[in-house]
C-alpha positions in Angstrom: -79.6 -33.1 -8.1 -76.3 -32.8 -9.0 -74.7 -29.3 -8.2 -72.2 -27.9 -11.0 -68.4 -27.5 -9.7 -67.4 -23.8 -11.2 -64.2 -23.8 -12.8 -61.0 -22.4 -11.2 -59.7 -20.7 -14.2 -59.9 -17.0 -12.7 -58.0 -18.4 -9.9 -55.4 -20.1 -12.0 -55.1 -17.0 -14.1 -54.8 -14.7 -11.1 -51.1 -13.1 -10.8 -51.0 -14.1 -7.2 -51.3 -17.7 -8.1 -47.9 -17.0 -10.0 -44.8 -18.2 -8.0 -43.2 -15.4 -7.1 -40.0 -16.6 -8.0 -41.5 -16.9 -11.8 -43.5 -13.5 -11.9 -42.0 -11.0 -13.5 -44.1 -8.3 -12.7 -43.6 -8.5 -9.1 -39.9 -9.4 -9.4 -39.3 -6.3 -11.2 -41.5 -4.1 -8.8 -40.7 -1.5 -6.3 -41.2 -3.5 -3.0 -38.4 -6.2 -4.5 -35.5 -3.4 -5.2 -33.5 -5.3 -2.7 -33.7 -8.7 -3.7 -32.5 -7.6 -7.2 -29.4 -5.6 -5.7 -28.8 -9.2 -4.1 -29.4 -11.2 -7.3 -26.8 -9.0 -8.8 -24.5 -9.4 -6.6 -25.1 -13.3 -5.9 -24.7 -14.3 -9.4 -21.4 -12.8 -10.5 -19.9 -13.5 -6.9 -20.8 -17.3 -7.5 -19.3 -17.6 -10.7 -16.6 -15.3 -10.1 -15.9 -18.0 -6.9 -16.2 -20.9 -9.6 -13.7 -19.4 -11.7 -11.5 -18.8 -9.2 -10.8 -15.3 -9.3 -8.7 -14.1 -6.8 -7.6 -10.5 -7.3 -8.4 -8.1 -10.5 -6.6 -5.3 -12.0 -8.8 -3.5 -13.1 -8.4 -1.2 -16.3 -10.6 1.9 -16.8 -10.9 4.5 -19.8 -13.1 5.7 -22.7 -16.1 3.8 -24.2 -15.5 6.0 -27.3 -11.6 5.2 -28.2 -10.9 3.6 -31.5 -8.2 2.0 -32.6 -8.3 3.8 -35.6 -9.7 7.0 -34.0 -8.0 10.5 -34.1 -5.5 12.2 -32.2 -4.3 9.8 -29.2 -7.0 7.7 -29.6 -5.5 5.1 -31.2 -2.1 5.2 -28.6 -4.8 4.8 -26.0 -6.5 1.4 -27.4 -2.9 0.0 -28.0 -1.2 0.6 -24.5 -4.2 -0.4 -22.9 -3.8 -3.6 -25.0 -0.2 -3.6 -24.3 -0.8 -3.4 -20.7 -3.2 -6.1 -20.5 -0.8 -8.4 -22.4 1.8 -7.5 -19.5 -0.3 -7.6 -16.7 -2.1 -11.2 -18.0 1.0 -12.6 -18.8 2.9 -12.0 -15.7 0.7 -11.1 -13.1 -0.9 -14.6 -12.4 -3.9 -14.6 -14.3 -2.7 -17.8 -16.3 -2.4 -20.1 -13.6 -4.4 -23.2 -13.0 -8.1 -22.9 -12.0 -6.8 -25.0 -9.1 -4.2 -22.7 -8.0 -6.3 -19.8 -8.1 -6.1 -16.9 -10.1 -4.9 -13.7 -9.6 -4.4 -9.7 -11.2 -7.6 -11.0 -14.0 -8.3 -8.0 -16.3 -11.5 -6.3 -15.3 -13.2 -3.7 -17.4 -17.0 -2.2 -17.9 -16.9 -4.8 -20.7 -17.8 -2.1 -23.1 -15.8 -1.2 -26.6 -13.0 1.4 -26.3 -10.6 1.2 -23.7 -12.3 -1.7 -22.0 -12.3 -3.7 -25.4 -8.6 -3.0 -25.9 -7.9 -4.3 -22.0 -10.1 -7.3 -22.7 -8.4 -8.1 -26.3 -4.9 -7.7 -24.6 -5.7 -10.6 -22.2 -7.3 -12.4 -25.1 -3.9 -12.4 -26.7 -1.7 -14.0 -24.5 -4.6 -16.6 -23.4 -5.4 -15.1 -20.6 -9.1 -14.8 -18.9 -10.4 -11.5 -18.3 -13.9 -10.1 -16.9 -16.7 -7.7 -18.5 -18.9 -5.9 -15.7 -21.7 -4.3 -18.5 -23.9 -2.2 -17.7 -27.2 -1.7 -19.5 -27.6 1.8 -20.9 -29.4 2.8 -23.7 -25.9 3.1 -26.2 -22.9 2.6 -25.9 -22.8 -0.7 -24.1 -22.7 -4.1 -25.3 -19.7 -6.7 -24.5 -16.9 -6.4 -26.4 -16.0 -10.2 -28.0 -12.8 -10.5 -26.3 -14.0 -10.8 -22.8 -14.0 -14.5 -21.7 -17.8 -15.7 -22.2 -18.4 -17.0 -18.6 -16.9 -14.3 -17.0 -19.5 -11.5 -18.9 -21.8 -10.2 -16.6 -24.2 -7.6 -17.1 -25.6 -4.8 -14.7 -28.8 -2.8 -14.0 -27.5 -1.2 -10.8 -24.5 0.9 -11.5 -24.0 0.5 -7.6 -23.4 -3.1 -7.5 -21.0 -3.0 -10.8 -19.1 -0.6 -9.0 -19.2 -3.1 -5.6 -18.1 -5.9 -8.2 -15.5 -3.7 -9.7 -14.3 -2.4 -6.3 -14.2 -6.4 -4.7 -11.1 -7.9 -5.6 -9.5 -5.2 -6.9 -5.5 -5.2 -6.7 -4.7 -2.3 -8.8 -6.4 0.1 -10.9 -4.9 1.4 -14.5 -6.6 4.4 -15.8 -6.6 5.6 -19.1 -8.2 8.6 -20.4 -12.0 8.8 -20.6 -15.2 11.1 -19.8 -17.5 11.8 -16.9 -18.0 7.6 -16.4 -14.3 7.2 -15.9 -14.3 10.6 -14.2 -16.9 8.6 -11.7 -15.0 5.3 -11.2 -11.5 6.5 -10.7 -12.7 9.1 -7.7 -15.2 6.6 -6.8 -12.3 3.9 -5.8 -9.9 7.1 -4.8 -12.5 8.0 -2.4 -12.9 4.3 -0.9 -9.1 4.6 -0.6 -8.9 7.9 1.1 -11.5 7.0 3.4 -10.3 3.8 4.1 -13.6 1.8 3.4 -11.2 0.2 0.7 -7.7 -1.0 1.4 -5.0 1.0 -0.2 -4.3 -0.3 -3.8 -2.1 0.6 -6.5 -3.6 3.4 -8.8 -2.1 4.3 -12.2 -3.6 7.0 -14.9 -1.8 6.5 -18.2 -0.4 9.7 -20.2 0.1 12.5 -17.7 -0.6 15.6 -20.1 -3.8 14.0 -20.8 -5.1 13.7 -17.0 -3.2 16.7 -15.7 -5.2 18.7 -18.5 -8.6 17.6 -17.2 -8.0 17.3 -13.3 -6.2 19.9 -11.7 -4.8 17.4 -8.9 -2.4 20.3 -7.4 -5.0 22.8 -7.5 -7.1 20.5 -5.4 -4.0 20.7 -2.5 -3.8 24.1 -3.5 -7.3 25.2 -2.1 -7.1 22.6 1.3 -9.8 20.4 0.2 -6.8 17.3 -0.4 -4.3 16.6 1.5 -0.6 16.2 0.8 -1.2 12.5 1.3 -3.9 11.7 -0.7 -1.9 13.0 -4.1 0.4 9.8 -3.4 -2.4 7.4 -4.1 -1.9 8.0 -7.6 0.7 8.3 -10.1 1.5 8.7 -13.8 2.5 6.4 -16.5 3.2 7.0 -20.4 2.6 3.6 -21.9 1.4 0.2 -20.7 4.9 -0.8 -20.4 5.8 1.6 -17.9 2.2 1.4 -15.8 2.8 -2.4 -15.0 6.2 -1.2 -13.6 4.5 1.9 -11.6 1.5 -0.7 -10.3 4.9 -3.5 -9.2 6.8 -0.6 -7.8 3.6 0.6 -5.8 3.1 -2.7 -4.2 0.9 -4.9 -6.1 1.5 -8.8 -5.8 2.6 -10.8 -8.4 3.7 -14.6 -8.5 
């Protein structure tokens, strides 16, 4: 007598018959937090490295400016374009892939500030980069970023590594509490030295002198007199690439 085979369908349908690098479920579990941090940061570093991206400037500021929006709004989104025309143009970002390139635009990727910095690069021809994040409004890439160079973010931490990487400079134009968080996120690499000193520029003094009470910092002892001279002020994009030059950074 001939004994029946049973089928292995359960076990072909089980999860843990899935290869793990294909299962979903356990890729986007708790116990595999770790791996994705490194996923993150493997996949922009690789084509980052392909694209060869030397050194960013990277440009900070408001996911809510319009061009067309009220008050200073609309001076924001054009000196941030303006600056990123400058900064593309004659920083080295239009060199040949095979000679590297350097000062590449970097924003959030988001609209805003970050749209106007990545149009500004688009105009002159110039590649520029989009770190997104995924948050529930707000952020989508802006069309002006170069395609291959649009990455997208769960971990606010490792956006902020990528931002942080192969930054030369840092312009910062006005913005909320995610701007807020960046620029004292880099000062604070700076000050500590777990980052290597870099130019830092915040565009339209009343604005940021309004907000942050830099001298009432040193006032109260919790600054020193040094760390208000890793910053200074600018009034246009014009005059922030000649306070980022005049601070140090390294063009060709």
């Amino acid at each position: 007598m001939t004994e029946t085979k049973p089928s292995n369908a359960a076990q072909l349908a089980s999860p843990t018959y899935i290869l793990p690098a294909l299962d979903q479920d356990f890729l986007l579990g708790d116990s595999m937090r770790g791996t994705r941090f490194l996923l993150e940061y493997a996949k922009a570093e690789e084509r980052l490295r392909a694209a060869a991206i030397h050194s960013t400037i990277v440009v900070f500021g408001s996911a809510r400016v319009k061009q067309d929006g009220p008050g200073r709004q609309g001076f924001w989104y054009n000196e941030a374009r303006a600056f990123a025309q400058i900064a593309s143009r004659e920083g080295g970002a239009l060199q040949p892939r095979e000679q590297g390139r350097f000062n590449v635009i970097a924003t959030g990727g988001g609209p805003g500030v970050m749209e106007a910095a990545n149009r500004g690069a688009t105009d002159v021809g110039a590649p520029s980069i989009g770190f997104n994040i995924n948050l529930p409004r707000e952020q989508q890439p802006n069309p002006y970023i170069t395609p291959e160079l649009t990455f997208s973010f769960h971990y606010f931490a490792m956006r902020k590594m990528h931002l942080a990487m192969r930054a030369a400079a840092l312009a910062v134009f006005p913005g909320g509490f995610g701007t807020f968080d960046e620029l004292f996120e880099i000062l604070t690499l700076v000050q500590t030295g777990k980052a290597p000193k870099l130019p830092i520029v915040l565009v339209d003094r009343s604005y940021w002198t309004k907000v942050v009470s830099f001298e009432a910092l040193l006032e109260a002892g919790v600054i020193g007199a040094q760390d208000l001279r890793l910053l200074s002020f600018a009034e246009s994009g014009e005059e922030a690439w000649r306070a980022l030059c005049e601070a140090g950074l390294s063009v060709l």
